[in-house]
N, C-alpha and C positions, 0 to 999 in steps of 0.2 A: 499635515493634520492641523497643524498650529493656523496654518492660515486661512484653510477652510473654516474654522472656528470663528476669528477676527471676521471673514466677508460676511457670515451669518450676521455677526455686531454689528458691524457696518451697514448693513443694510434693514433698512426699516420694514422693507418687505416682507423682509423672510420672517420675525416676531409678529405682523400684524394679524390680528383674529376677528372673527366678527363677534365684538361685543360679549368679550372675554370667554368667548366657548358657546356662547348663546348666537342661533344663524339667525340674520335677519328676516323679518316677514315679510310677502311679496305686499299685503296693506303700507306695512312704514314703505318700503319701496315707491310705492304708488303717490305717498303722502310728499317723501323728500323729491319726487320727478316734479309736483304740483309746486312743492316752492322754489326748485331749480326754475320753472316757467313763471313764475312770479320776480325772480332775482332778472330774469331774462329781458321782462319788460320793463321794471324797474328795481335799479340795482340799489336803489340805495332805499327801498323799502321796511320800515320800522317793525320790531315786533308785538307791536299793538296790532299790525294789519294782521297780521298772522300767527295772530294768538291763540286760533283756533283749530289750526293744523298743528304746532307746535305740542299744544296741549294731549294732541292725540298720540304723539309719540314716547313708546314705550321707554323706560329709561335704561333699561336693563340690555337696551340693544343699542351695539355704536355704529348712530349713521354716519358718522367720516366714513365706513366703509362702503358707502354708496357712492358712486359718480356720475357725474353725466355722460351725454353721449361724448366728450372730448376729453374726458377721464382724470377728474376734479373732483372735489367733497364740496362741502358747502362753505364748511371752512376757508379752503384755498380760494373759493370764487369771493366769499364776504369780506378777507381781508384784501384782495387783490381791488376790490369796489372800494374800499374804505368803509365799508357799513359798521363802524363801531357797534352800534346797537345789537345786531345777529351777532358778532362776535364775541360780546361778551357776555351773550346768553350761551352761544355754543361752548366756551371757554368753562361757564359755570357748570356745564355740564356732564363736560369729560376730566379727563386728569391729565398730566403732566404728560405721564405716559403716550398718551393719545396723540399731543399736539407733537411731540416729538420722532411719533412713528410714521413717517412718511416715502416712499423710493423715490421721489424728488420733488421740488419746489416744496421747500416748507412754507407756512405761513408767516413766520418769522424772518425766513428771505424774501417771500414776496414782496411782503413789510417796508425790509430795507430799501429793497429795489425802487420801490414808489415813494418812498418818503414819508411814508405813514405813521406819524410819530405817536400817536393815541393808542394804535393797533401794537405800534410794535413795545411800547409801556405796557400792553394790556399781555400780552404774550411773554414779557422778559418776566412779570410779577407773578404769571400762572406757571413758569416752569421752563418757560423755551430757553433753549441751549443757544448761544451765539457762537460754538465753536466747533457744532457742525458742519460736517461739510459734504452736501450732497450737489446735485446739477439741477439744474435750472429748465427746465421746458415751459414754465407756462410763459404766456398765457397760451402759443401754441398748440401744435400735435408733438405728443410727445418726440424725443428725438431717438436715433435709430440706436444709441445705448443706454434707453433709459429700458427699466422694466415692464414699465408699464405701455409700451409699444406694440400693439396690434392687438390689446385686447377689446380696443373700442370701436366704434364705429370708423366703418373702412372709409368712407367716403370724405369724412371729415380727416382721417389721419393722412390722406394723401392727394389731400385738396392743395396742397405747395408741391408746385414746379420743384424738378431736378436741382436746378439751379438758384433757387431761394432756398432749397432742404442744403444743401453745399454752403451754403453763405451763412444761416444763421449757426450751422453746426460746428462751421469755424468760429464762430463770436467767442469771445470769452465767458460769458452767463453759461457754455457749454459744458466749463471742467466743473470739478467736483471744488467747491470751495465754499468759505464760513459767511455767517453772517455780513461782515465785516467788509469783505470785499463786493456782495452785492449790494451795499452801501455806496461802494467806491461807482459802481458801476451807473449806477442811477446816480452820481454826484450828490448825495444826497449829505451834505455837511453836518446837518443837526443828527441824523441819524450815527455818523464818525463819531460825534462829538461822543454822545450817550452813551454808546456800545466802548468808545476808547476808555472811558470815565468807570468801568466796569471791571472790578478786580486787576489784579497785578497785568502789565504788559505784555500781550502774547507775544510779542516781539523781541525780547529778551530770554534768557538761558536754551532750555530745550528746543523751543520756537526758532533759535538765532536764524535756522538755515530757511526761513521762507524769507520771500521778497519782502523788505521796506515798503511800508505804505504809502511813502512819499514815490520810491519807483514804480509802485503800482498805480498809484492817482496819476501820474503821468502817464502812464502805458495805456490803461484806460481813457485817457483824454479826460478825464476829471477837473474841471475847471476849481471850481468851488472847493474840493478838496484840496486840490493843488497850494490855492492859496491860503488852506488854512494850515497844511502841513507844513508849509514851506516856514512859518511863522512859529509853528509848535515844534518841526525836526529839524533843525535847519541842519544838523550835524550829518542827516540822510545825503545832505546834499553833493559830497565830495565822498559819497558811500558806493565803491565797486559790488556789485552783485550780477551774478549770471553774465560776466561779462559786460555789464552795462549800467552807465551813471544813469542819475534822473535825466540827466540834460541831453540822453540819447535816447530817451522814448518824448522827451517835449518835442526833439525835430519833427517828430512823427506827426504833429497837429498843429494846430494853428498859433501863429506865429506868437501871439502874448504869451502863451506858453517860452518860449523859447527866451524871451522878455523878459519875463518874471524872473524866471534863474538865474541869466544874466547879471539881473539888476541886485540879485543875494548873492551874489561870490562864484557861480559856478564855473569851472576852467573851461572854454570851447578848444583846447587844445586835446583836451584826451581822448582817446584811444581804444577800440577792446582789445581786449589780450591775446585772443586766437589769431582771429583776421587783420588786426590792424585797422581797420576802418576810422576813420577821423570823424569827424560831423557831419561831413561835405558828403563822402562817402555813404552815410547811414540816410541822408535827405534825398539823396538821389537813388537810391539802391532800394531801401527799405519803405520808405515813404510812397503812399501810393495820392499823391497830389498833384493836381494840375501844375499847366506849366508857371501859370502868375505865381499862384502860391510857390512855387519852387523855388524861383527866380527872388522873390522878395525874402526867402532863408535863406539861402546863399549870401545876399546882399546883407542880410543882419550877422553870418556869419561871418563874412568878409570883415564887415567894418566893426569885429570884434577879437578880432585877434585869428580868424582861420587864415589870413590871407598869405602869412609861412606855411599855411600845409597845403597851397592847391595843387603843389606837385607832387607832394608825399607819397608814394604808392603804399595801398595795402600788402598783405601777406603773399598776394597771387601775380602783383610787380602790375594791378591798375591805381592808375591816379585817379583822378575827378574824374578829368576830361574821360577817360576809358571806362572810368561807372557811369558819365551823360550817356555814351553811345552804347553800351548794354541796356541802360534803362530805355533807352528808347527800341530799341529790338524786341522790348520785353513787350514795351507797347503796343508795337508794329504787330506782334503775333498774339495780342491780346490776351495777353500769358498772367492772369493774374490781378491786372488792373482794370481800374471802374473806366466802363465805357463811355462815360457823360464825362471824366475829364481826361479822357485818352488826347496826346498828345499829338498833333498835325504837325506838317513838315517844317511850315514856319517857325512853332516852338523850339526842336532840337537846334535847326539853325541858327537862332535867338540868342537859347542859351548856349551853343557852342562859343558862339562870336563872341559872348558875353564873360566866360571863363578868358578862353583867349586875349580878350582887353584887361583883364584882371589879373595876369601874370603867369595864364597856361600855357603860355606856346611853349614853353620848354617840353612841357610831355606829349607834347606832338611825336619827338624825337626820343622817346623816353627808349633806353637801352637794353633792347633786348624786348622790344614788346612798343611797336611802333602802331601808334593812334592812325595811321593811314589803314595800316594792315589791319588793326580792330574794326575800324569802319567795313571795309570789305568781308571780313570772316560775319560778321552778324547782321548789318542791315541787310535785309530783304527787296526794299523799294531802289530800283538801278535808280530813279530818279533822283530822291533823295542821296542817295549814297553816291552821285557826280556832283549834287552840290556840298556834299561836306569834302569832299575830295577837291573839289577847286576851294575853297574853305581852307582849307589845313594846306593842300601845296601852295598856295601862295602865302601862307605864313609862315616860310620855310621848311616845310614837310621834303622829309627823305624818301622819295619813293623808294629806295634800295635796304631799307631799316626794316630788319628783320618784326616780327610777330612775334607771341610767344611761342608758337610751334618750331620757331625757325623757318620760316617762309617768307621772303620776300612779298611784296603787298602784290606785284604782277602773278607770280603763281599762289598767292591764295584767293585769286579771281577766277584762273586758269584749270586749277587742280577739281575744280567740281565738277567741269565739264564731262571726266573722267568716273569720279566716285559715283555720281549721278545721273540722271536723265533729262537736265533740267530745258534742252531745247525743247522739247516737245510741250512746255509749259510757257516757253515764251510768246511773247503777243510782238507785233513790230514794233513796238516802243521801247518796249524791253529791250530788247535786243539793241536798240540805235541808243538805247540810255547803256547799256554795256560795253557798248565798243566805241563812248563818249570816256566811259569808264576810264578805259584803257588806252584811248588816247592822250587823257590827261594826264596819265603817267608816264608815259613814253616823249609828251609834250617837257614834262621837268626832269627827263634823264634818267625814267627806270631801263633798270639794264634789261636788252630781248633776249639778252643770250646767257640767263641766270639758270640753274636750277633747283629740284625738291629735291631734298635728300642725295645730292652728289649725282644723280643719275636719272633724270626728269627733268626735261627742258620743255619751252612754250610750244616749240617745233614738233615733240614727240607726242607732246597733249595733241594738238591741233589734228596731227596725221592718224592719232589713234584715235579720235572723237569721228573723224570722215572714215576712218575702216569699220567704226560699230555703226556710223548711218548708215552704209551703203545695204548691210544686212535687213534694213526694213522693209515693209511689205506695201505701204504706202507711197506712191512716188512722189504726189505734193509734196508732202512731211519731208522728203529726203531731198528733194530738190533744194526746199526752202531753209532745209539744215544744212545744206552745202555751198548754198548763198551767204549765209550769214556764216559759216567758217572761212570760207573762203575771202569774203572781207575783211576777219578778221588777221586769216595769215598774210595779207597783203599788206594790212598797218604793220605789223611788227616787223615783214620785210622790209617795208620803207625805215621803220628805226632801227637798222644793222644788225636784222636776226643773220646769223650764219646759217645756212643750208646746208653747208657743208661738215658741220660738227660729227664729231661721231655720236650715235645716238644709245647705244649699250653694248656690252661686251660683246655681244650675240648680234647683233645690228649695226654694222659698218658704216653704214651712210641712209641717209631717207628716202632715197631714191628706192634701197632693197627694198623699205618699206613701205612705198609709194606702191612699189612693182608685188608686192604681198597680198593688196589686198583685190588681186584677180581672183583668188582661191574664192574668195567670199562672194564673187557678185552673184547674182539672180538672173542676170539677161544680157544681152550685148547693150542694150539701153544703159549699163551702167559703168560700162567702160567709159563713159565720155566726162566721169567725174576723177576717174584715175588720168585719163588723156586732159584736164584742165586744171586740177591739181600739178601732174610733172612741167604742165608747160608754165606754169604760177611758177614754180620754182629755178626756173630755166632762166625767166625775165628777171629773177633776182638773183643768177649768182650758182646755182648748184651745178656741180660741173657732171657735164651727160658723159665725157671721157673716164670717169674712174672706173678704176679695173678691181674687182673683186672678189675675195677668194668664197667661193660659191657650192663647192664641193659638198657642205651638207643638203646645200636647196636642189642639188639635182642628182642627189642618191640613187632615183629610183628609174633614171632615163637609163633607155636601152643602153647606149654609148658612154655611161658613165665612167666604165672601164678604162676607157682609150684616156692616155695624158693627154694627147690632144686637144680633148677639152675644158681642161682643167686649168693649161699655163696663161690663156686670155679671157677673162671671166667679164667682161664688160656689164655694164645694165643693161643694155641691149639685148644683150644673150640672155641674161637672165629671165626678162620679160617675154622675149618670144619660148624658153625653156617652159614659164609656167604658163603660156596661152596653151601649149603645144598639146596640155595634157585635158584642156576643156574642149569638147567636142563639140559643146554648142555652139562655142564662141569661131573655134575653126571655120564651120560650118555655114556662119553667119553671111546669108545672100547679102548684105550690104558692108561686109569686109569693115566692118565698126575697128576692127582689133588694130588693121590695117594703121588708123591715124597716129598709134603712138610709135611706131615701126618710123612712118615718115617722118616725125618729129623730130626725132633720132637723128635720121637719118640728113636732114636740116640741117641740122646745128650740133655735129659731130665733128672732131679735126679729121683730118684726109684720113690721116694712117690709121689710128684708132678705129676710125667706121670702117674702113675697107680690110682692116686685118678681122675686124669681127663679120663682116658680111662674108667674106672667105673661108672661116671657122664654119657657119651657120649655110654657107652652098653646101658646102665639101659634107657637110652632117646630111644634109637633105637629099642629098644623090645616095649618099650611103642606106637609105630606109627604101625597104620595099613600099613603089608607088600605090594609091589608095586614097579612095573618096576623100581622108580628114585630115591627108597629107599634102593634096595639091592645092589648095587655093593658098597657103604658107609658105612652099616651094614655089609657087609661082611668083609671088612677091617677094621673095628675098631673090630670087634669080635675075629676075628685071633690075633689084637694084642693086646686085652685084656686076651685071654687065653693062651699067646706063651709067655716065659717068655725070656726076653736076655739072650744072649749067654754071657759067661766070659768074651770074647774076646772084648764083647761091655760093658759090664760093665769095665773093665780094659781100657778103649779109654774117657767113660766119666770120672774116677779116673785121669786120665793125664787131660783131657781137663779142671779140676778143679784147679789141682796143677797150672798148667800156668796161672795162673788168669782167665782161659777162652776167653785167646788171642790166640791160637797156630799159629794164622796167621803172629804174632808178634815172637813168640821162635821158631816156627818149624824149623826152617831151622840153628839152634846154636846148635840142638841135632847132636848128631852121630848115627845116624841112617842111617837103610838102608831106600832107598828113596819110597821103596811099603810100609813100614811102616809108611813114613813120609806123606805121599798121603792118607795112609788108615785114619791117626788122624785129618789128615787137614779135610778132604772131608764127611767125617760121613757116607760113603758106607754101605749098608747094610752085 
């Protein structure tokens, strides 16, 4: 109840009447709209011009309670003009009461706000209050928590764009605040001066807990003010409030600001209390300034004692360097800051280089929160983010230096491919600037064979990004998504990915996985990305011999019962176990299914292939013959009774001695190049 009472106080709205219980006439109406169009065309019109309308007006009725159509008095319009003359006829007209009851912009703020030093004498001597505190809309439309919002004309109140009603709304002239500070806000010094010079200091006892006005003439960008507080408070100056000295809202503006402080005692070494933030930290973070201006606080910062803190991390374990490259993310996605000095790629690279030569490269390496891996988690542009990446690794950057999340910089490249969709969003640049990306880190030693969370390797990303394409309905899109993975598992094979890892508890090898994603395809058209996938993995190293224990994948075949088929579980088997159960693919007049059978069958050791083509006849004569059984019986019977030729025995003998990389040696042999094609490729 108590507070409902206080809002009614509070607000000037809710006491206002018309002209103390007496309504106004629609003639005065008519009268005050004629010298609203008179103030219109000329605002600074005497009242000798209009002495004769003036005269007509009844006194007994108060026209503050008339507005125009942008929902003003005459009042608020005559001091907002400077018309001393209407002023202080209006002023002799009403009381105290009057000039005081307003739901926002008082005359006595607009006063301050402009500098109006005559008006605002003529205002403080009639009664106005400077320790009011209401919000600020003019000269605008009112704003969307004033009271006075929508009862005027519509066309005038929502003549500002979206995004100009956002912008001014954020201003500071927004909140509810005194005389005093719409002073600060219009720099208005002489106005500071008058209004400070006025009874005891609201900035002492009960007042203690609001801002310093020296932190607020800074906060505001108050030039004028600044310099006279700074001379009249100087004790504000080394004054914590809200977290924040004066010398951290100066970073915020132009650089004399920063200057002046400097030059009166202020520490550039401190600090806020919550986050930690240094200066360095608050010009780059908070500061929405181009990149010159940036560059040139930095530089005043530096060469005033910040140049012990450019490693300092805040609260959340970033240094400088790692608030440079958030701010620029910030910029990148337009999050915030002014478009006319949004910063271009030359900028961040500028000031990277520029920190860097100043004594950042340590937080390149910073522990536990590595400036490679920041660049990766938040830039956007591949372009940019391979040149801070060549950037920082050549200035001894750790590609293996964790994140804050704990990610290695390779999979917090890696790990979106999964959470996301973001090929479908790539253009070919992207893409060639990605897998520049990731070359460059592979180029200074990032490990291929790291993982996310103990159990998430680059191998299992890659294989689970091509088992979610192969499910689209688009074949360009999937084509050109299986080109661009498929390049991409070919770099990391070249930097010593293992194939052969195991890949989850449930997941024995990537082949299982490889041979998985049949269940998913749409057509025999898409077996040829599971058939260049396994044979990718083949020329690097994954061995086509491993025997696997497979007994959940083939639960539900007829013959599951028999041990038989249980003690040699080969991939082989596996793969033809899950063709066995797609009818279309069975069925397929061009035997599509057939190539990864022969691949197999290629570059399989003797015994291994022949104990499994043996397992996979002896199954095949056992099923009652039928349309979806013979073209499968047929080619496993051919190639259980056809014994290899030399030529293919002599190709698995080399594919052995190589380690069972030749994707990795072939091209160091002297060979002729149909031979070097015949080893790589496993052609029949």
């Amino acid at each position: 109840m108590g507070g409902q009472v206080s809002q009614v106080f509070q607000s000037g709205s809710a006491l206002l009447t018309n002209g103390h219980g007496h309504k106004v006439s629609d003639s005065t109406r008519q009268k005050v709209q004629t010298i609203f169009d008179a103030l219109r065309a000329n605002p600074k019109i005497g009242v000798q011009r209009l002495e004769g309308l003036l005269q007509q007006l009844p006194r007994n009725e108060n026209i503050l309670a008339i507005h125009d159509e942008t929902g003003y008095n005459l009042l608020q319009k005559c001091v907002g003009a400077n018309n001393v003359e209407l002023v202080r006829w209006l002023l002799a007209r009403h009381s105290a009461a009057d000039v005081n009851r307003f739901p926002c912009s008082l005359p006595l703020h607009i006063a301050c706000l402009k500098g109006h030093d005559e008006c605002v004498e003529l205002l403080l001597k009639h009664g106005a209050k400077s320790d009011v505190e209401v919000r600020m809309c003019w000269p605008g439309p009112h704003s969307s928590n004033c009271e006075e919002r929508g009862k005027y004309s519509t066309a005038v109140q929502h003549e500002e764009t979206c995004i100009e009603r956002d912008t001014r709304e954020r201003a500071p002239n927004n909140k509810l605040q005194s005389a005093l500070y719409y002073a600060l806000d219009g720099d208005q010094v002489n106005i500071l001066t008058m209004l400070s010079q006025r009874g005891e200091d609201p900035w002492n006892g009960i007042f203690r807990a609001r801002k310093p006005l020296l932190h607020s003439a800074c906060e505001r960008g108050a030039w004028k003010c600044t310099e006279y507080l700074i001379r009249e408070r100087s004790d504000e100056i080394h004054l914590l409030k809200d977290e924040y000295y004066p010398i951290h809202y100066a970073v915020l503006h132009d650089s004399k600001f920063l200057e002046l402080l400097i030059d009166h005692g202020a520490d550039t070494t401190v600090r806020t209390c919550t986050q930690q933030m240094t200066l360095l930290h608050v010009v780059l973070l908070v500061a929405h300034k181009s990149a010159e201006d940036t560059i040139a606080t930095i530089r005043l910062l530096l060469d005033h004692g910040c140049k012990e803190l450019i490693n300092t991390p805040d609260s959340l374990g970033n240094t400088p360097l790692h608030a440079l490259i958030v701010r620029y993310a910030l910029e990148e996605a337009q999050y915030g800051y002014d478009k006319w000095n949004k910063w271009n790629k030359w900028d961040i690279l500028h000031l990277v280089r520029y920190l860097i030569q100043n004594g950042a490269r340590q937080s390149i390496n910073h522990a536990g929160n590595s400036a490679v891996a920041c660049v990766l988690r938040h830039v956007r542009d591949w372009d940019v983010c391979y040149e801070l990446l060549n950037m920082l690794l050549n200035e001894d950057g750790d590609p293996n230096m964790v994140g804050r999340d704990g990610s290695v910089p390779l999979m917090v490249c890696l790990v979106p491919l999964i959470n996301k969709d973001p090929l479908h969003h790539f253009t070919h640049s992207m893409k060639v600037c990605y897998l520049n990306c990731i070359k460059i880190l592979l180029k200074h030693g990032a490990n291929s064979n790291c993982s996310y969370r103990a159990n998430l390797t680059p191998l299992h990303v890659l294989v689970f990004t091509v088992s979610e394409n192969i499910t689209l309905n688009c074949n360009v899109q999937k084509r050109l998504n299986f080109e661009f993975i498929k390049n991409l598992l070919i770099l990391l094979l070249n930097h010593d990915l293992n194939p052969n890892a195991r890949v989850t508890r449930k997941t024995e090898h990537i082949f299982q996985k490889c041979m998985d994603m049949v269940l998913n395809v749409r057509d025999c058209m898409d077996l040829h990305y599971v058939y260049d996938l396994t044979l990718t993995l083949i020329q690097f190293g994954a061995n086509p011999d491993l025997s696997l224990n497979m007994s959940e994948a083939i639960r539900r075949h007829p013959l599951h019962s028999q041990s038989i088929w249980n003690t040699k579980n080969y991939i082989l088997y596996y793969y033809i176990t899950l063709i066995s159960r797609k009818e279309n693919l069975i069925t397929d007049p061009h035997l599509s299914f057939a190539k990864i059978i022969l691949l197999f069958y290629c570059v399989m050791q003797h015994k291994p292939l022949f104990e499994c083509l043996k397992i996979l006849y002896t199954q095949q004569l056992s099923l009652v013959p039928g349309k979806t059984t013979e073209p499968l019986t047929a080619i496993i019977r051919d190639l259980y009774k056809r014994p290899r030729t030399l030529k293919q025995i002599c190709r698995v003998k080399i594919h052995n001695c190589l380690g069972r990389r030749p994707g990795l040696f072939i091209n160091k042999l002297d060979l002729p190049n149909q031979l070097k094609d015949y080893l790589l490729n496993f052609q029949m």
